[in-house]
N, CA, C and O atoms as a CHARMM CRD file, in Angstrom:
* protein
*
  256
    1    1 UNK  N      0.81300  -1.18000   0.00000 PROA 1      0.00000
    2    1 UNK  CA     0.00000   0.00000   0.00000 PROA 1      0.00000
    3    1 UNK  C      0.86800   1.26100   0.00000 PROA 1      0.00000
    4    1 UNK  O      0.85000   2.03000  -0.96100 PROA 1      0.00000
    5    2 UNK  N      1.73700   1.50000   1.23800 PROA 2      0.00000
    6    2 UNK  CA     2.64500   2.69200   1.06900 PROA 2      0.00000
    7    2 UNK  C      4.04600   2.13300   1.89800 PROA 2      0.00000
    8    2 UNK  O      4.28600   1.13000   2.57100 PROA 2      0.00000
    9    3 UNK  N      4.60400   2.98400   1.60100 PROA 3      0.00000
   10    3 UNK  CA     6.48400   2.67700   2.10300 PROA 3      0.00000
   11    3 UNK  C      6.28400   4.22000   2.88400 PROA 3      0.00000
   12    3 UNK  O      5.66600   5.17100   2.40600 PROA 3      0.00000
   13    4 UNK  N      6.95100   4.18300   4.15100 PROA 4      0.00000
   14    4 UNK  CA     7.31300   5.55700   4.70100 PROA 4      0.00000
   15    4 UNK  C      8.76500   5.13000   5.21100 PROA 4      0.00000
   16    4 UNK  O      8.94200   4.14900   5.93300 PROA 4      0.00000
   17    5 UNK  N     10.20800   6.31700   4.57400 PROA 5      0.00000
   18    5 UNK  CA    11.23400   5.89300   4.87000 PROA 5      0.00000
   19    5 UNK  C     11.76400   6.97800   5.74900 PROA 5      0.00000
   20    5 UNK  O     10.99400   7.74800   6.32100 PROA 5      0.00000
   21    6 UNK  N     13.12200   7.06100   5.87500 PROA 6      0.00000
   22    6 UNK  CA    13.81900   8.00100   6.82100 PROA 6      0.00000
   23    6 UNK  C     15.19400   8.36500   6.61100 PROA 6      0.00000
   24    6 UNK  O     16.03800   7.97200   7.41600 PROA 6      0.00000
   25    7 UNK  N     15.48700   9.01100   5.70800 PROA 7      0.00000
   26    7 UNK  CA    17.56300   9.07600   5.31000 PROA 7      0.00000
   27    7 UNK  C     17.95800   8.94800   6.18600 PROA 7      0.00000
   28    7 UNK  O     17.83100   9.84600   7.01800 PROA 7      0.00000
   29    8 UNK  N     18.84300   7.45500   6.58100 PROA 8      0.00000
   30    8 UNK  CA    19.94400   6.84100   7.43300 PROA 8      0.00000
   31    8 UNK  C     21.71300   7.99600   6.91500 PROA 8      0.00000
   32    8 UNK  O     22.57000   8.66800   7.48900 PROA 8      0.00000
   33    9 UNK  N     21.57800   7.83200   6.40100 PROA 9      0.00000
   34    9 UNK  CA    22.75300   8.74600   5.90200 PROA 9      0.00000
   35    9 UNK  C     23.02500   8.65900   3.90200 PROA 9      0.00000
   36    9 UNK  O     22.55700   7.70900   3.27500 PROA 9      0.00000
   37   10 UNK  N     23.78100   9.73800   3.22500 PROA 10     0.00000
   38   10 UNK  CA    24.01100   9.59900   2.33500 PROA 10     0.00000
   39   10 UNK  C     22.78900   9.28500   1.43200 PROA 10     0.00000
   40   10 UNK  O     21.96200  10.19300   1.33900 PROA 10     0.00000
   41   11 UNK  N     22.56000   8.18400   0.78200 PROA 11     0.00000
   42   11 UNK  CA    21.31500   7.69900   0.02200 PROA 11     0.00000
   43   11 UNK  C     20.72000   5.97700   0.63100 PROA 11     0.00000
   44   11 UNK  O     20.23800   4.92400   0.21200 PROA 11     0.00000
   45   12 UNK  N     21.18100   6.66300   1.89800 PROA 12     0.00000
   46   12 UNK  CA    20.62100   5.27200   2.22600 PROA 12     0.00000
   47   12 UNK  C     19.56500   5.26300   3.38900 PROA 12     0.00000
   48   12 UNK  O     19.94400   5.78300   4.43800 PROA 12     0.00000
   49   13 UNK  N     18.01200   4.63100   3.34200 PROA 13     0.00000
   50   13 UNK  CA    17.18400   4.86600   4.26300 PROA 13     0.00000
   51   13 UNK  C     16.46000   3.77200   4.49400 PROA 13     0.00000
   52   13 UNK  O     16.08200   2.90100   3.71100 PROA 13     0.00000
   53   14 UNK  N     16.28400   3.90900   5.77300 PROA 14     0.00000
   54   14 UNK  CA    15.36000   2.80500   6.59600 PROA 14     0.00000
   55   14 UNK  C     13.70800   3.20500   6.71500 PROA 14     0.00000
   56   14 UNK  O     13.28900   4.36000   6.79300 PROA 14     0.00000
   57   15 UNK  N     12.75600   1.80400   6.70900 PROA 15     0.00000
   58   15 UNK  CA    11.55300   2.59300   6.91300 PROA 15     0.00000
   59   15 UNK  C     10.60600   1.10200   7.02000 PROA 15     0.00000
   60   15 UNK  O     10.93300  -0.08200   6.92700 PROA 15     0.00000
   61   16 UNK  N      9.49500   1.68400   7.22200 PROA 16     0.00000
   62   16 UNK  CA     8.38600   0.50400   6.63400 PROA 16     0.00000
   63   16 UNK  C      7.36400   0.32100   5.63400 PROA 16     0.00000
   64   16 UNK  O      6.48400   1.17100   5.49600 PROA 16     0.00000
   65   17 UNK  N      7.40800  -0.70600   4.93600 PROA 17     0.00000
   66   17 UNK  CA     6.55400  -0.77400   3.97800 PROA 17     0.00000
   67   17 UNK  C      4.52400  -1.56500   5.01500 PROA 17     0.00000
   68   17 UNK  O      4.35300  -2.47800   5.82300 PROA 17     0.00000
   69   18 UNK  N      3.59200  -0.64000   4.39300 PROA 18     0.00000
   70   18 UNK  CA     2.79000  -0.98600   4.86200 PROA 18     0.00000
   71   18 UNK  C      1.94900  -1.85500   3.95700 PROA 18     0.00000
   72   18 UNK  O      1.48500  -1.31000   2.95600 PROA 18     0.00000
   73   19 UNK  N      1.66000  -3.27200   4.19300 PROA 19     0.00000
   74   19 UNK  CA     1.18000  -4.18900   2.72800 PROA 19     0.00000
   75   19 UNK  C     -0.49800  -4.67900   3.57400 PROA 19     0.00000
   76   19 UNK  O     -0.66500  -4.85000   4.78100 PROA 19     0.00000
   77   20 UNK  N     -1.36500  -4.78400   2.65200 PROA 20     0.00000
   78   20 UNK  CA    -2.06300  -5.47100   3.03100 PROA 20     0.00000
   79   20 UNK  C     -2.43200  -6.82300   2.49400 PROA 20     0.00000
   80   20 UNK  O     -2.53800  -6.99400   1.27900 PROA 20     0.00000
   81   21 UNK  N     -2.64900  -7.87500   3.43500 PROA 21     0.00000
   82   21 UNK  CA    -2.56600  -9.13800   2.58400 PROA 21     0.00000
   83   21 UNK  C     -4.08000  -9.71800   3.08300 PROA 21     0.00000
   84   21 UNK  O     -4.25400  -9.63500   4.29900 PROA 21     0.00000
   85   22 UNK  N     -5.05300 -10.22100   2.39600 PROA 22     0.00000
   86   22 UNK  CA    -6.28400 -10.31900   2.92200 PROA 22     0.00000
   87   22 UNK  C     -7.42700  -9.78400   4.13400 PROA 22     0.00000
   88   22 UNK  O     -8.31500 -10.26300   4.84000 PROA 22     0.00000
   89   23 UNK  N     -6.83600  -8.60700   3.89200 PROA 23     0.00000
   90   23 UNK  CA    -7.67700  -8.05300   5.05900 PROA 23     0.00000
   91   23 UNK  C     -6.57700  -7.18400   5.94100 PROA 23     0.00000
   92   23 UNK  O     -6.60300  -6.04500   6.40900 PROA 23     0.00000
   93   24 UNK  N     -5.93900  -7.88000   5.94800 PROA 24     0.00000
   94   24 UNK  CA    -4.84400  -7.68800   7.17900 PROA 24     0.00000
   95   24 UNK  C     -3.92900  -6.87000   6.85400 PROA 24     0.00000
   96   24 UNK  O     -3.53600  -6.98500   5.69300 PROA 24     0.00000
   97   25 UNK  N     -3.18300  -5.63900   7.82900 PROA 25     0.00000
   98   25 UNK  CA    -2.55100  -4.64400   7.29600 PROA 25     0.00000
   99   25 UNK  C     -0.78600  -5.25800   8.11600 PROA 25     0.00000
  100   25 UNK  O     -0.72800  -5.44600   9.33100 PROA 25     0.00000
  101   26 UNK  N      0.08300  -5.41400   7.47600 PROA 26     0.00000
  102   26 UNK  CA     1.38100  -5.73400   8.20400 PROA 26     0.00000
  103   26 UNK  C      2.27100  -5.01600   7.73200 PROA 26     0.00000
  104   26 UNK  O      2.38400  -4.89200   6.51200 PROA 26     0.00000
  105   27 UNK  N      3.29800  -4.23300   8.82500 PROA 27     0.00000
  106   27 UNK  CA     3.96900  -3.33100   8.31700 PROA 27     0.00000
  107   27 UNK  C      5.54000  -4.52800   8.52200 PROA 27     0.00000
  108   27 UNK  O      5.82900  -5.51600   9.19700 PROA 27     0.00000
  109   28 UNK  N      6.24000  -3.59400   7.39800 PROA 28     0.00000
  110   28 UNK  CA     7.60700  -4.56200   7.15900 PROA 28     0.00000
  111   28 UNK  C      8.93700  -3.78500   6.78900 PROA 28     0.00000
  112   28 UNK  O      9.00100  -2.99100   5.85100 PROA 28     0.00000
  113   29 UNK  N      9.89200  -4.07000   7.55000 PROA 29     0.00000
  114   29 UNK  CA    10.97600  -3.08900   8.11500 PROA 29     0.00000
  115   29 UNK  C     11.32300  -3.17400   6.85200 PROA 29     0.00000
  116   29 UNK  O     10.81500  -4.13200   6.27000 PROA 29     0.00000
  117   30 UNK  N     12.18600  -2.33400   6.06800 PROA 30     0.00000
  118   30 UNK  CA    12.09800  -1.99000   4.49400 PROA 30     0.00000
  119   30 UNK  C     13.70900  -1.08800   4.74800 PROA 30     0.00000
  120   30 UNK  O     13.79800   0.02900   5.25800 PROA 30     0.00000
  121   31 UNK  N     14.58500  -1.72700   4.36200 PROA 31     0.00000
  122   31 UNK  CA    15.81100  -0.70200   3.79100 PROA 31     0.00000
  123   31 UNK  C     15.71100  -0.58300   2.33100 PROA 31     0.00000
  124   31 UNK  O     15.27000  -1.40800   1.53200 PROA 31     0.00000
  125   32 UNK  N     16.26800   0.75800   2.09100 PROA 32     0.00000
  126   32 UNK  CA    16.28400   1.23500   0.71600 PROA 32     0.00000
  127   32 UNK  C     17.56800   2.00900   0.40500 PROA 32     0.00000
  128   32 UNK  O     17.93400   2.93900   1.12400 PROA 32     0.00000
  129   33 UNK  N     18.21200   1.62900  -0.62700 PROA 33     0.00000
  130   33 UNK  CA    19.35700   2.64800  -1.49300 PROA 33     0.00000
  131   33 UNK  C     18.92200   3.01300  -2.58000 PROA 33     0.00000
  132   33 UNK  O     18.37000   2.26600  -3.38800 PROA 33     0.00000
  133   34 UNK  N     19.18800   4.61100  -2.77200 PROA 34     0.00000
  134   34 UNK  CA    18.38500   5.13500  -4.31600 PROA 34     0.00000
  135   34 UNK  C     19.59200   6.16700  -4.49900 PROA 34     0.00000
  136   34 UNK  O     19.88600   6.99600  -3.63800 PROA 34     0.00000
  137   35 UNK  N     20.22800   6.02600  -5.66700 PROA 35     0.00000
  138   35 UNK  CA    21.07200   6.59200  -6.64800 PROA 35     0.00000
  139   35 UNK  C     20.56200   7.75800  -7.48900 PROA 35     0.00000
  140   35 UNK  O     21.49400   8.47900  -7.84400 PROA 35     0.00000
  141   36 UNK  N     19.52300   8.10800  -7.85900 PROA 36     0.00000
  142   36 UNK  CA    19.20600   9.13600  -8.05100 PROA 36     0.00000
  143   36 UNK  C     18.13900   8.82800  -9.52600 PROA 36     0.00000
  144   36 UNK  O     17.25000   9.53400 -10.00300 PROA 36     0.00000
  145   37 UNK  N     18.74000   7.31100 -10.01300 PROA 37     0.00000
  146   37 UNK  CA    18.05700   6.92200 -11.40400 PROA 37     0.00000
  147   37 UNK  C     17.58900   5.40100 -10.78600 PROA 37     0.00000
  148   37 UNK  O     16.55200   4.88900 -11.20600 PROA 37     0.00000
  149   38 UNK  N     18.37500   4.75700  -9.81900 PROA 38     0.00000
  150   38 UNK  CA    17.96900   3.39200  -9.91900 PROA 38     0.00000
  151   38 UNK  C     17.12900   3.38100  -7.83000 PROA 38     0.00000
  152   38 UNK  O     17.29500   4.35600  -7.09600 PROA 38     0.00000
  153   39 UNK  N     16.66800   2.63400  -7.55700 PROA 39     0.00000
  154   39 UNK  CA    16.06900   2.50400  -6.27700 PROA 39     0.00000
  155   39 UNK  C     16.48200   0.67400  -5.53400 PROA 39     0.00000
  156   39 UNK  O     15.73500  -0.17300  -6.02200 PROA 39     0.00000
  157   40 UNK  N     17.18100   0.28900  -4.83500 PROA 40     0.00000
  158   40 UNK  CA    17.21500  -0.95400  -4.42200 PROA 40     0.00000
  159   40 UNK  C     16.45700  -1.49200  -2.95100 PROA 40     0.00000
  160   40 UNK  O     16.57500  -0.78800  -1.94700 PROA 40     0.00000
  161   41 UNK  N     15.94500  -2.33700  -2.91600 PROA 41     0.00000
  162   41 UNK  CA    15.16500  -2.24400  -1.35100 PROA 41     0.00000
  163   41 UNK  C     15.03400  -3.61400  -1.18500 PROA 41     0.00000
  164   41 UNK  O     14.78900  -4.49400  -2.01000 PROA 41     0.00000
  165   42 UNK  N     15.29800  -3.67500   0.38300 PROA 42     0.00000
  166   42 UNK  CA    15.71800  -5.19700   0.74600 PROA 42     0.00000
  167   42 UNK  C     14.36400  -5.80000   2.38500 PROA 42     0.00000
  168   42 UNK  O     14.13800  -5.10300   3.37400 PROA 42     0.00000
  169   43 UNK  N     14.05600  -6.51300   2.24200 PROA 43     0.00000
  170   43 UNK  CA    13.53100  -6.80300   3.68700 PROA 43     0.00000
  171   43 UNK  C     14.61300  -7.56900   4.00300 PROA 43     0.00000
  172   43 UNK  O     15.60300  -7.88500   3.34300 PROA 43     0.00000
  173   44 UNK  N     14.07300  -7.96000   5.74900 PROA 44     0.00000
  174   44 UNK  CA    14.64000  -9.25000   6.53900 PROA 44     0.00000
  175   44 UNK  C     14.27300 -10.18200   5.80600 PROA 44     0.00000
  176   44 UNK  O     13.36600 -10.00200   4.99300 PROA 44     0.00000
  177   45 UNK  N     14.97300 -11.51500   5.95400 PROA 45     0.00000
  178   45 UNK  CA    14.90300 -12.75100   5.80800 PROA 45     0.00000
  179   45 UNK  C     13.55100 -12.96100   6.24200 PROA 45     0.00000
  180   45 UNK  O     13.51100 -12.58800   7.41400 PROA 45     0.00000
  181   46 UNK  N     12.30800 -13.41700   5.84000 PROA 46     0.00000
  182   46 UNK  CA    10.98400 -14.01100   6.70300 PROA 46     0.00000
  183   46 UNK  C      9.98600 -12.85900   6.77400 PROA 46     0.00000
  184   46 UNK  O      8.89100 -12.91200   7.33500 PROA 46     0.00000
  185   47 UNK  N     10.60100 -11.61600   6.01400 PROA 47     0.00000
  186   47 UNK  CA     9.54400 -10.47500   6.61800 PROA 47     0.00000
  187   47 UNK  C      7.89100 -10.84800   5.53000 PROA 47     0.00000
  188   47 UNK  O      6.91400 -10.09900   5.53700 PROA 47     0.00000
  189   48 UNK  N      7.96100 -11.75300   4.95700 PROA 48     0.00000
  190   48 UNK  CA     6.76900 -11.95500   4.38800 PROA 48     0.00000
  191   48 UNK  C      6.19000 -13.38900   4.61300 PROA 48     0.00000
  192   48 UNK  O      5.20600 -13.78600   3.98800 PROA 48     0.00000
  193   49 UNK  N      6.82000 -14.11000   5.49700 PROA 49     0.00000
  194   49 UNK  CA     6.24900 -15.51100   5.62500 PROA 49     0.00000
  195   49 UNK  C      5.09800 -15.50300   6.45300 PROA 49     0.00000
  196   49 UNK  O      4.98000 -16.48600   7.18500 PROA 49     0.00000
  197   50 UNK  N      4.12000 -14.52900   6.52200 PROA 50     0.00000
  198   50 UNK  CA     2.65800 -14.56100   7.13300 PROA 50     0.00000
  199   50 UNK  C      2.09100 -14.95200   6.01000 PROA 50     0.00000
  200   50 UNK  O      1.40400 -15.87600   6.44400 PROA 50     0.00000
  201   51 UNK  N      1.86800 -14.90900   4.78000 PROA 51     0.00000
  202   51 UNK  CA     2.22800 -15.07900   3.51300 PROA 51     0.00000
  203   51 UNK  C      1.58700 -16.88800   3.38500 PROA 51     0.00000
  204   51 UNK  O      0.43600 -17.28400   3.20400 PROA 51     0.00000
  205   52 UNK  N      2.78900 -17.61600   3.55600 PROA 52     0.00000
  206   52 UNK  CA     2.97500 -18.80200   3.40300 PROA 52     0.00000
  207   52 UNK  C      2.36300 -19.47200   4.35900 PROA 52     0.00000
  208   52 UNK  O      1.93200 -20.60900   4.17000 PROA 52     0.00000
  209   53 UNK  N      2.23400 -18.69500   5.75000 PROA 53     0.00000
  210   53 UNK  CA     1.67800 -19.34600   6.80600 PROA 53     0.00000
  211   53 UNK  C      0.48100 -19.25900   6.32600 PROA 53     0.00000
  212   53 UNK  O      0.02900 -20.38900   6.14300 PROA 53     0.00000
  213   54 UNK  N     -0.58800 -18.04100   5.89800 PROA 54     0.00000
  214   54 UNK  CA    -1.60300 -18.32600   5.68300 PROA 54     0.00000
  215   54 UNK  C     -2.29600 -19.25900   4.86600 PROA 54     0.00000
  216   54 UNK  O     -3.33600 -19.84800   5.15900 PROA 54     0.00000
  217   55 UNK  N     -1.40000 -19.37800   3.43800 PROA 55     0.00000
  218   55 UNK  CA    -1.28900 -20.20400   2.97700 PROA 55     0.00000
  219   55 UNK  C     -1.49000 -21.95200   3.30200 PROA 55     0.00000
  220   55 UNK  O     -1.92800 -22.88300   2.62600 PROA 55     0.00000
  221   56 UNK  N     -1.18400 -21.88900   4.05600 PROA 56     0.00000
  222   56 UNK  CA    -0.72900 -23.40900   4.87100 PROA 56     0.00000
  223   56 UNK  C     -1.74700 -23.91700   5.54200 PROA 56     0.00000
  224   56 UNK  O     -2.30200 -25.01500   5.58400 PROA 56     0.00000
  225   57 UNK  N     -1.91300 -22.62200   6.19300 PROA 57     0.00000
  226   57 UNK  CA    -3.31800 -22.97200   6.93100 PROA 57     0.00000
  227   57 UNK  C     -4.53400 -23.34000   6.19000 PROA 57     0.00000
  228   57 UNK  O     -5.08800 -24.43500   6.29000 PROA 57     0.00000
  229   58 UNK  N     -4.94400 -22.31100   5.39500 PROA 58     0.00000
  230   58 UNK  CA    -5.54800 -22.70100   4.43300 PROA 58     0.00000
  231   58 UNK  C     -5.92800 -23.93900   4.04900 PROA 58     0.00000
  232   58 UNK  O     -7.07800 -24.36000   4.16800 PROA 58     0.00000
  233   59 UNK  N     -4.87400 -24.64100   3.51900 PROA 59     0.00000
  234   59 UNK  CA    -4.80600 -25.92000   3.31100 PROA 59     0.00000
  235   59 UNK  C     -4.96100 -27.30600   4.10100 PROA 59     0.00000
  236   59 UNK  O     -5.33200 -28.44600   3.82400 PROA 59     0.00000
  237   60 UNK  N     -4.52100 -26.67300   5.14500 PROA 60     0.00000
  238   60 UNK  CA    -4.65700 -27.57600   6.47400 PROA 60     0.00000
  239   60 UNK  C     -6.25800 -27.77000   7.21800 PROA 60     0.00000
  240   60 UNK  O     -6.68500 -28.83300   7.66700 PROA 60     0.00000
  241   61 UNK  N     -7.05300 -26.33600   7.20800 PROA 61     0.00000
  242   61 UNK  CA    -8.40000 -26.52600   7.43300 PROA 61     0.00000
  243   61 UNK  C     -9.08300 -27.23900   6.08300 PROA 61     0.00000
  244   61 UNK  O    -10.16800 -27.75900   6.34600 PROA 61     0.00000
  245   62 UNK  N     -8.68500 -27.35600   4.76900 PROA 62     0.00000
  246   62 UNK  CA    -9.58400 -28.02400   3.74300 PROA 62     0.00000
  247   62 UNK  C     -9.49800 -29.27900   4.10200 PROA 62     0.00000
  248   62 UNK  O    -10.54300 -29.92700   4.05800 PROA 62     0.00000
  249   63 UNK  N     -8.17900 -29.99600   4.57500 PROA 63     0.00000
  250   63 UNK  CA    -7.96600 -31.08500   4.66400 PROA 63     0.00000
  251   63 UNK  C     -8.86600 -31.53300   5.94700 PROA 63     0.00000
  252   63 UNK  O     -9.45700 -32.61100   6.01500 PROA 63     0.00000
  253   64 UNK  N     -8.86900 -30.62400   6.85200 PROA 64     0.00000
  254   64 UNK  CA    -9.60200 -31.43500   8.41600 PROA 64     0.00000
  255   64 UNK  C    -11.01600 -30.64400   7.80400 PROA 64     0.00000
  256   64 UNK  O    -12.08500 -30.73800   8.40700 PROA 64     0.00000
């Protein structure tokens, strides 16, 4: 939905991206480097595995 960041120094900034995934609003720690033409942005390792969990579940109530 939206990214709100914060210049860490130079061109480099920290922030959170706010996503909504079925309903549900989860914000996700979001670093970013932007050069002036190109933009790079990284999460944590796992910052989207609510994702997969829901997923799972999903599957797990069809089955029971």
């Amino acid at each position: 939905m939206s990214v709100d960041v914060v210049r860490q120094s130079g061109n480099t900034y920290q922030g959170l991206a706010h996503v909504t995934y079925k309903g549900t609003r989860h914000d996700i720690p979001v670093d970013v480097t932007a050069d002036g033409g190109n933009v790079l942005w990284k999460t944590p390792p796992g910052s989207f595995l609510f994702i997969a969990q829901d997923e799972l579940k999903e599957k797990l109530e069809k089955i029971h």
